[in-house]
RODO-2510 file (C-alpha; in nm, 4 decimals, decimal comma):
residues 383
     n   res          X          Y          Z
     1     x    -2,7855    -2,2077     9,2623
     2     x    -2,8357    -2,2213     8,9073
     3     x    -3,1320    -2,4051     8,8155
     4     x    -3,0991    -2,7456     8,6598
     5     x    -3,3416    -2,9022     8,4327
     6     x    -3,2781    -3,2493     8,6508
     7     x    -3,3398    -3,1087     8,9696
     8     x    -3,7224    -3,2484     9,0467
     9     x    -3,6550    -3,5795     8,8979
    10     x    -3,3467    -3,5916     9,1317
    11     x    -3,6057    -3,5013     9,4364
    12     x    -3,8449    -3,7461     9,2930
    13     x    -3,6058    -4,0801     9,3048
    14     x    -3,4698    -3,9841     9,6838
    15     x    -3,8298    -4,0519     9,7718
    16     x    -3,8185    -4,3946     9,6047
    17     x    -3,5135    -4,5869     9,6286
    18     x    -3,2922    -4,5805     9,8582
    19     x    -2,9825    -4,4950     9,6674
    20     x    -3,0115    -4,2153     9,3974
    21     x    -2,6536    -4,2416     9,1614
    22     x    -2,5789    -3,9272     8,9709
    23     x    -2,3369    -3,9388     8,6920
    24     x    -2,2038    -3,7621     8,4254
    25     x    -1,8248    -3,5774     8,3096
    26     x    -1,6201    -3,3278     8,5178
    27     x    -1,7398    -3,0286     8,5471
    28     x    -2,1198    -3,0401     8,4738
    29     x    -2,2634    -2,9532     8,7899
    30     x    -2,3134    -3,2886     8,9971
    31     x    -2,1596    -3,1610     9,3049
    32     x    -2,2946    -2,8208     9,2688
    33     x    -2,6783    -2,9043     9,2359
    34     x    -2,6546    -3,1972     9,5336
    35     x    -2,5189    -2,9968     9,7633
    36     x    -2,6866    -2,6740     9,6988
    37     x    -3,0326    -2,9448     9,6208
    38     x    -2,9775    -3,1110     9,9387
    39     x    -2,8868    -2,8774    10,2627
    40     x    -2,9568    -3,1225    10,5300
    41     x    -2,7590    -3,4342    10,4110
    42     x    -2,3984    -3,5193    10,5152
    43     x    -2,1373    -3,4403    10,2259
    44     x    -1,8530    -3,6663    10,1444
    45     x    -1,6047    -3,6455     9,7982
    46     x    -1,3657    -3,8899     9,8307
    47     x    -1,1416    -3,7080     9,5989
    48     x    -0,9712    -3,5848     9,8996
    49     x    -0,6996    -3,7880     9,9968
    50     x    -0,7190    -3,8094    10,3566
    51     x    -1,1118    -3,9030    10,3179
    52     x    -1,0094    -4,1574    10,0619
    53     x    -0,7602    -4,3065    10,2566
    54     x    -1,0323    -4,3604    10,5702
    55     x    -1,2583    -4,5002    10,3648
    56     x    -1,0399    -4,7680    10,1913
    57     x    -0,8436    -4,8560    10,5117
    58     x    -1,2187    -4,9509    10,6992
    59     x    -1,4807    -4,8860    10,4861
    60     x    -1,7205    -5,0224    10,7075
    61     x    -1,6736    -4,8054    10,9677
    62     x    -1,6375    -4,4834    10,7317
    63     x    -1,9972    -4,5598    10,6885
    64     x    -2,1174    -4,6563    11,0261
    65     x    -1,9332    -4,2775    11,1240
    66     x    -2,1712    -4,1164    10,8936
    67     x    -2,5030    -4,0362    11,1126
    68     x    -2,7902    -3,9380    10,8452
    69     x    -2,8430    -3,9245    10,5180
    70     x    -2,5327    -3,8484    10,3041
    71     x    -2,3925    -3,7411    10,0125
    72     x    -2,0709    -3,9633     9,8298
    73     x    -1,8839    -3,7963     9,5846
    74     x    -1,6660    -3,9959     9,3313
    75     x    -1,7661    -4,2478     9,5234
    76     x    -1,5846    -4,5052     9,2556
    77     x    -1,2410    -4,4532     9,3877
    78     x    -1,3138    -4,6475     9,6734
    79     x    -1,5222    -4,9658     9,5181
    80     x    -1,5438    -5,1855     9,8492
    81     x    -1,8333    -4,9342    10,0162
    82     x    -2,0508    -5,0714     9,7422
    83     x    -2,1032    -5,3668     9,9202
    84     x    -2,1534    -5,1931    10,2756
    85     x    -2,4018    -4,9621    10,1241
    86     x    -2,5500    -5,2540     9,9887
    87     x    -2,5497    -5,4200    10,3595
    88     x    -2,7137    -5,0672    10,4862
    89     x    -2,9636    -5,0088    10,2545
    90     x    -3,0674    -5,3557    10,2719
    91     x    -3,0856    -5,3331    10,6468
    92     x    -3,2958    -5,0113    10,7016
    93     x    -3,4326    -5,0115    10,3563
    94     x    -3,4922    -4,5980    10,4373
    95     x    -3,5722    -4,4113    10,0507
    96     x    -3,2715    -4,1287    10,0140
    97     x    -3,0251    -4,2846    10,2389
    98     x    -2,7609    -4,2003    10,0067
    99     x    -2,6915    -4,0276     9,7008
   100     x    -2,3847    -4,1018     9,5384
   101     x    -2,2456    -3,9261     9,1973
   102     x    -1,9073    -3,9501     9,0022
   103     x    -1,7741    -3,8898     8,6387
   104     x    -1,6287    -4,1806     8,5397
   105     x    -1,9098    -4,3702     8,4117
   106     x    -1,7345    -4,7214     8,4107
   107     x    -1,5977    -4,7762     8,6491
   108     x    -1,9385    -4,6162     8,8699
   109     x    -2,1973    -4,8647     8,6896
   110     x    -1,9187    -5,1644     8,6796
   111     x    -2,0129    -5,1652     9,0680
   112     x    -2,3402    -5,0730     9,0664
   113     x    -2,4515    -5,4074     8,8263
   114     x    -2,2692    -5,5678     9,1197
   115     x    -2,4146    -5,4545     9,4016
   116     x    -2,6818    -5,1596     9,3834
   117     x    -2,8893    -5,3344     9,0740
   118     x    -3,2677    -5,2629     9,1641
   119     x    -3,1513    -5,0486     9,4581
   120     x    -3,0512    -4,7247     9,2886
   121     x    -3,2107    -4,4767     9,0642
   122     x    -2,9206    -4,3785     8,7772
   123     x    -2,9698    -4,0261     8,6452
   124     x    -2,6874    -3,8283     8,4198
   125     x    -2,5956    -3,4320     8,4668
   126     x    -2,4520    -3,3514     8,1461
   127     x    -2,3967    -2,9484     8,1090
   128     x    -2,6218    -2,6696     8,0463
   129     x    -2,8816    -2,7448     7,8001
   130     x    -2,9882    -2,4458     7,5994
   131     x    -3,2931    -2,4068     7,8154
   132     x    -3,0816    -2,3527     8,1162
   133     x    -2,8163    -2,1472     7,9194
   134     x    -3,0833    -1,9099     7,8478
   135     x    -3,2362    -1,8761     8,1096
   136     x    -2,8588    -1,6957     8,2233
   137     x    -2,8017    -1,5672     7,9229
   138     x    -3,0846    -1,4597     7,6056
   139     x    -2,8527    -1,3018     7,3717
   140     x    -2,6379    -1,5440     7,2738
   141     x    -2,6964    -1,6577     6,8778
   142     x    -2,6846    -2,0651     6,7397
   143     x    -2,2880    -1,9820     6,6600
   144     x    -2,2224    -1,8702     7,0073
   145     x    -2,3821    -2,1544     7,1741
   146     x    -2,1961    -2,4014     6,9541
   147     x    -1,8734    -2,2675     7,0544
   148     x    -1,9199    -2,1688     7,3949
   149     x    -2,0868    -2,5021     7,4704
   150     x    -2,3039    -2,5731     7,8078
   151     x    -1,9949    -2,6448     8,0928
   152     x    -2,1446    -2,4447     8,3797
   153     x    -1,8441    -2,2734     8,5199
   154     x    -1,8160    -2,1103     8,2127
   155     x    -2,1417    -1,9065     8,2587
   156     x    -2,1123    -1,8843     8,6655
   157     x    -1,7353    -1,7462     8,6179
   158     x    -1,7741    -1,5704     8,2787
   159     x    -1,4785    -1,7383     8,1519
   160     x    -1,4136    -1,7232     7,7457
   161     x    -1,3797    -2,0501     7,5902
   162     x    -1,1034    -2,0464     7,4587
   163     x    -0,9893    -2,0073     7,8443
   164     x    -1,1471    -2,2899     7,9578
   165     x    -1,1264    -2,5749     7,7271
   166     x    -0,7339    -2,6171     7,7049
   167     x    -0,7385    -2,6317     8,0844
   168     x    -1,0239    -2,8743     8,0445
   169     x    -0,8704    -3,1112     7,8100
   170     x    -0,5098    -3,0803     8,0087
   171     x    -0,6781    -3,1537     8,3058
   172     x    -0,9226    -3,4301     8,1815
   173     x    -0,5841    -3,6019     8,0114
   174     x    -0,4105    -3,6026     8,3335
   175     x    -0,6648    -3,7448     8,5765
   176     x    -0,9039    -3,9479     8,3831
   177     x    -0,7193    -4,0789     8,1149
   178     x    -0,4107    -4,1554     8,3141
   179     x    -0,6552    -4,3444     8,5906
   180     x    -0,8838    -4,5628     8,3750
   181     x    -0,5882    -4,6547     8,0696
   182     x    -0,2625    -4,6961     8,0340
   183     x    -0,1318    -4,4749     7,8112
   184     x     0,2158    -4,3712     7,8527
   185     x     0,1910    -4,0924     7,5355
   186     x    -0,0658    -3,8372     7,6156
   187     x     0,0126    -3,6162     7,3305
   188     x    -0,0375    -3,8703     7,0747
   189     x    -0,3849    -3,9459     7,3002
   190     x    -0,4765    -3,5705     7,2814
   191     x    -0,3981    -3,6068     6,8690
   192     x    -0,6672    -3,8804     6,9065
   193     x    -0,8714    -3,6382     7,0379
   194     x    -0,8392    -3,3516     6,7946
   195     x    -0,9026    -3,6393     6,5093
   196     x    -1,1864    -3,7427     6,6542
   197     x    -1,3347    -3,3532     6,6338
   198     x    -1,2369    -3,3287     6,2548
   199     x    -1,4448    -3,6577     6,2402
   200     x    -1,8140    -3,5175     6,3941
   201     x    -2,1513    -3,6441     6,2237
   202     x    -1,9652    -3,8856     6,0414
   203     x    -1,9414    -4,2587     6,0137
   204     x    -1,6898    -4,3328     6,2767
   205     x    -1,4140    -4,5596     6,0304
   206     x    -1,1800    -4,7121     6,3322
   207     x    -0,8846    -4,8215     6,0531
   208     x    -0,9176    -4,4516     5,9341
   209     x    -0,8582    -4,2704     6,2618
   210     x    -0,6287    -4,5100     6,3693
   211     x    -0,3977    -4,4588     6,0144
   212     x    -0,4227    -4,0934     6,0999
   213     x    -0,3264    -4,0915     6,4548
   214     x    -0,0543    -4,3870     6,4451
   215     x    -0,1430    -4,6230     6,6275
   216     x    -0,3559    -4,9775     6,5752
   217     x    -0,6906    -5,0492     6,5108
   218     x    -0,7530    -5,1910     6,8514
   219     x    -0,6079    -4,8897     7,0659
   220     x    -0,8265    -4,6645     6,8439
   221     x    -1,1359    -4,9029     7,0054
   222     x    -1,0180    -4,8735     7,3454
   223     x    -0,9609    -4,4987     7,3207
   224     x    -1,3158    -4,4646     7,1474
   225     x    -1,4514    -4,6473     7,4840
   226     x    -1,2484    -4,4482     7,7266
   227     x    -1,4168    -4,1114     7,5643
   228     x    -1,7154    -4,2716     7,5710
   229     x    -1,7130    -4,3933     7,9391
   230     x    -1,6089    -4,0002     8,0775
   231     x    -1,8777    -3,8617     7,8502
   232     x    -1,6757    -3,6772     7,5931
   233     x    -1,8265    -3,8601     7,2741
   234     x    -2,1059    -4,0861     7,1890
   235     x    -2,1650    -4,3051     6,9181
   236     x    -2,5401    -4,2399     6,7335
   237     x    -2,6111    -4,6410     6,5722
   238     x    -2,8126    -4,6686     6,2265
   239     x    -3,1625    -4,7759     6,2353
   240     x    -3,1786    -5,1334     6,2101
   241     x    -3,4889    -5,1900     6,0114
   242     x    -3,4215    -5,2398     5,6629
   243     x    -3,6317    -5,1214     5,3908
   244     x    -3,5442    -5,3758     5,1029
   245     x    -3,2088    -5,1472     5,0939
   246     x    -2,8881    -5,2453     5,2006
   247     x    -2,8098    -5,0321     5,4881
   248     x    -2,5229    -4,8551     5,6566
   249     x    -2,4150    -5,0354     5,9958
   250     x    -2,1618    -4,8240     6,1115
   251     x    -2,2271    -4,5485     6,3963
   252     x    -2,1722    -4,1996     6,3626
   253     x    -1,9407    -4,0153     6,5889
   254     x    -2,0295    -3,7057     6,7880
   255     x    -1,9341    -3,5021     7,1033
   256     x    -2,1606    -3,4485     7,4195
   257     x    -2,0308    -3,0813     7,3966
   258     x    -1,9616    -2,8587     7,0947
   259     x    -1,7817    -2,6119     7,3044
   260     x    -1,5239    -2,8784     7,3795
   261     x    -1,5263    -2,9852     6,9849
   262     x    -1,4487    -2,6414     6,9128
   263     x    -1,1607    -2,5785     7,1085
   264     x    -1,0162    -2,9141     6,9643
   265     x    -1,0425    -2,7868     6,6267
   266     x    -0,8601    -2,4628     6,7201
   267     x    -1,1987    -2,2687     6,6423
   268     x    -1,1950    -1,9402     6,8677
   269     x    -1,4104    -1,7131     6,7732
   270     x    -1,7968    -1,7771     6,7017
   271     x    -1,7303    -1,5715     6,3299
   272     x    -1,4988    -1,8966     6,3072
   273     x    -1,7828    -2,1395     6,3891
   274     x    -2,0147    -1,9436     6,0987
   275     x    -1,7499    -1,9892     5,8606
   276     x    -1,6343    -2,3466     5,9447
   277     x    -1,6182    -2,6163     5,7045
   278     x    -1,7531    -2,8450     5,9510
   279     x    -2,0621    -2,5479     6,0538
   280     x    -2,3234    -2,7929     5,8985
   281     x    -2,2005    -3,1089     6,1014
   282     x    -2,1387    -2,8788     6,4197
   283     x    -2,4631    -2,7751     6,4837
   284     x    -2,5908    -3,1381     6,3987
   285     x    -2,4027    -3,2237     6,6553
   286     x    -2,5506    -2,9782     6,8837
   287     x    -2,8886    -3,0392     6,8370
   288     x    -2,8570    -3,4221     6,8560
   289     x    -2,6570    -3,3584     7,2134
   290     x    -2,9470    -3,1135     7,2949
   291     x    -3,2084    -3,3561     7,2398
   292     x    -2,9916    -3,6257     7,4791
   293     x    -2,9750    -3,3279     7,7459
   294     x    -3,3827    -3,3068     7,7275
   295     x    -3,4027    -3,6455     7,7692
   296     x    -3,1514    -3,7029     8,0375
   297     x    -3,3368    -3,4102     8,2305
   298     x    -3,6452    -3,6337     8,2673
   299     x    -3,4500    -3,9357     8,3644
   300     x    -3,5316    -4,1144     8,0312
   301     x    -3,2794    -4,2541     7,7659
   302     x    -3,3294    -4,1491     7,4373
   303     x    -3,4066    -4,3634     7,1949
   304     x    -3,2088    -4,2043     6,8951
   305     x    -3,1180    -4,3397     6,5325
   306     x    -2,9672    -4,2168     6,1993
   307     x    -3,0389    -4,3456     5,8558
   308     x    -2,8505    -4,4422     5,5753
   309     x    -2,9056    -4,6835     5,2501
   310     x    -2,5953    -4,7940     5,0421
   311     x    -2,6361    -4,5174     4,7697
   312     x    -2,6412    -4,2454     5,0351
   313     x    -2,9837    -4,1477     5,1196
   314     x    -2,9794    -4,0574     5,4560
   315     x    -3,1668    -3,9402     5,7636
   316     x    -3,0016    -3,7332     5,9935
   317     x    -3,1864    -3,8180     6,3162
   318     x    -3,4829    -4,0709     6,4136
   319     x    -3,6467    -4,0401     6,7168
   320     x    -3,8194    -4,3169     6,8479
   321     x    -4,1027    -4,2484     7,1108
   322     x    -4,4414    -4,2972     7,1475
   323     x    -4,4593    -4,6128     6,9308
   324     x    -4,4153    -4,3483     6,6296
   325     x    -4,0712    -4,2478     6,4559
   326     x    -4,0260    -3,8959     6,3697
   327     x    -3,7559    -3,8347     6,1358
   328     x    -3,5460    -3,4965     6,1218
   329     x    -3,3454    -3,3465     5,8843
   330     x    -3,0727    -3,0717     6,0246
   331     x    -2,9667    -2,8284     5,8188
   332     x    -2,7312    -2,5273     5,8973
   333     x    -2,8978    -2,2942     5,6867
   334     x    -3,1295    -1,9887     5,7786
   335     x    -3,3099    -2,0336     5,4742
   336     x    -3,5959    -2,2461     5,3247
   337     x    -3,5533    -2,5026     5,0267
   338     x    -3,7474    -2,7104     4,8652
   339     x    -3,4295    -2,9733     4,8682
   340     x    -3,4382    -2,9923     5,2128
   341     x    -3,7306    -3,2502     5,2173
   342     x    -3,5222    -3,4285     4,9519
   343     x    -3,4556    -3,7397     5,2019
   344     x    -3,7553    -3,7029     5,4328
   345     x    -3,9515    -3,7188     5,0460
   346     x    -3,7358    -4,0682     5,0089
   347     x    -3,8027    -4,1846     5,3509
   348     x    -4,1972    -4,1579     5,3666
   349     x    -4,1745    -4,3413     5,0553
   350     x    -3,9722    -4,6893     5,2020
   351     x    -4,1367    -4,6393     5,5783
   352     x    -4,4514    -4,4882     5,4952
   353     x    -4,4445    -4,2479     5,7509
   354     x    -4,6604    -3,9184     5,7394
   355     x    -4,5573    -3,5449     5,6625
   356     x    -4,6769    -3,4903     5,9676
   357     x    -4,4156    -3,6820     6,1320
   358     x    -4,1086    -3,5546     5,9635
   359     x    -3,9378    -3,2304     5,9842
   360     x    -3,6514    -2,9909     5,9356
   361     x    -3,4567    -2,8170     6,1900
   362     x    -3,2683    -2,5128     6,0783
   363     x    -3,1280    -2,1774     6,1928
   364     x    -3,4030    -1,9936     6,0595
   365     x    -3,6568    -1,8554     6,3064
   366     x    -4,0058    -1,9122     6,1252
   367     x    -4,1888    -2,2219     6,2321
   368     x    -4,4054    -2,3694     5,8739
   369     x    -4,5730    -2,6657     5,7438
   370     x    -4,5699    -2,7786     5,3508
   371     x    -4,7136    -3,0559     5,2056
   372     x    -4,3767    -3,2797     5,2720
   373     x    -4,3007    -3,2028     5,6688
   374     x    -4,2424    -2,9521     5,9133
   375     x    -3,9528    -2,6629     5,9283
   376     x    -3,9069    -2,6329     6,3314
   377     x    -3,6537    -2,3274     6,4004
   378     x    -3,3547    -2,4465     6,6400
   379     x    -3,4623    -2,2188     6,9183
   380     x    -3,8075    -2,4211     6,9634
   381     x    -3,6273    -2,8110     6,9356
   382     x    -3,7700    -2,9494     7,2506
   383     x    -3,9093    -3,2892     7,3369
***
């Protein structure tokens, strides 16, 4: 088994509530680490058909058949055992009775609010963080691990990326779009897709990308929420507290996987990613999707902002923990320069925070401190 930064909070819940849920997209692990994490209990995906079917037709005794504790995979295709796990666990009370996962977030938590709510611990598998990518493999450079990305099979099967993320995305369309929307043109959903790539690390402009792709500002909503909901983008929301400047409300867009970005924008090659004209916003996105990986590994939500004023000052990430705000500037380059504090200069001024408290992350490898902040090296961004 390959080991997963999650794995002893994962341990640590089944000995507290009675229902652990594990989330997160296709292909990041979940039924890899629970069954390979948990030997002794009973495995069920109801992705099978003929399981499925047994389990919708009497879902009460498809449970009462299952003698021990158990595992339910994609448990949210059949949404009436909610309410007989509910009447189990409720019954017998017993911490670990059942762990279910599944990778379509809405659909999962929909019935959860309904009928697990204080019952269930909720933890998210996203793929490999860079931790756990090098602890399989040391060699590979920032460029690399933006375009390779973290999906595990990638690493366990040595596959290029550029052979696995077309199949992804094909197969992702076909199953998981078709199931949770409506959308009778995939092709024109896929364009959506590839739009939303050319759009990372910045201000996600819903008449814009729905101009571009053709279709209406409120289909360009619900397709923003359907990527969102199977863990393929997230939205990172401005800071709220204004500094006697009139701020920028909108969100920023980004992906939970550069590899997958890459392949939408047709880059192939990690030479490509070093050249790219979206490099800079690329490995923002990477490090902002590495911090939510750290965070996700210990169970936590991250409590993560950007920054902007109405003339364009910005802050690239804010990190809220602690009762302190750190504030981090992410910059592409390998080098050092002075005008990399420019905004972090700016923002101690308005929020009064300290040097101490801000920083730069960058592709260089030296770690230093100047009067103004902090320069932390990419390999050494860790909670």
């Amino acid at each position: 088994m390959r080991s997963r930064n999650i794995y002893n909070r994962l341990c640590y819940f089944t000995e507290k509530f009675p229902v652990v849920t594990l989330t997160g997209p296709r292909q990041s692990g979940k039924s890899t680490l629970l069954r390979t994490s948990f030997p002794n209990y009973n495995y069920i995906s109801l992705e099978e058909p003929d399981i499925r079917l047994m389990a919708e037709n009497d879902p009460k005794g498809f449970l009462s058949n299952l003698e021990g504790k158990t595992i339910i995979d994609e448990v949210q295709y059949v949404p009436d055992l909610f309410s007989y796990i509910q009447t189990r666990v409720d019954n017998e009370n017993i911490p670990g009775m059942y762990i279910l996962s599944g990778s379509q977030n809405f659909l999962l938590m929909q019935r959860i609010t309904q009928t697990l709510a204080g019952r269930t611990a909720i933890l998210k598998l996203l793929p490999f963080s860079y931790s756990e990518i090098k602890a399989l493999d040391k060699g590979k450079s920032i460029d690399d691990l933006i375009l390779y990305g973290g999906y595990p099979r990638i690493y366990d099967k040595n596959i290029l990326p550029d052979e696995f993320y077309p199949h992804y995305i094909q197969t992702y369309v076909e199953r998981d779009v078709r199931q949770l929307r409506n959308i009778t043109d995939l092709s024109l959903f896929i364009r959506f897709l590839k739009l939303c790539a050319g759009r990372i690390g910045q201000l996600l402009n819903l008449s814009s990308l729905a101009n571009d792709c053709g279709i209406n500002v409120a289909t360009a909503q619900a397709w923003i929420s359907l990527l969102e909901t199977s863990y393929i983008v997230f939205q990172l929301k401005p800071y709220y507290k204004n500094f006697n400047k009139r701020l920028v409300k909108s969100s920023k867009l980004y992906f939970y996987d550069t590899g997958l970005a890459c392949s939408l924008l047709s880059i192939e090659k990690s030479e490509q990613v070093n050249t790219h004209y979206l490099r800079g916003e690329l490995f923002e996105n990477w490090i902002i999707a590495e911090y939510i990986k750290q965070s996700y590994a210990k169970a936590k939500e991250p409590s993560i902002y950007f920054w902007r004023d109405s003339n364009g000052r910005e802050i690239d990430l804010l990190v809220e923990r602690g009762g302190t705000l750190e504030a981090f500037e992410i910059k592409s380059s390998s080098t050092m320069n002075p005008d990399h504090f420019k905004g972090l200069r700016h923002w101690q001024e308005i929020s009064g925070s300290l040097p101490a408290s801000c920083h730069v992350i960058y592709t260089g490898e030296m770690s230093f401190k100047n009067s103004y902040g902090n320069y932390i090296p990419w390999q050494k961004w860790e909670l």
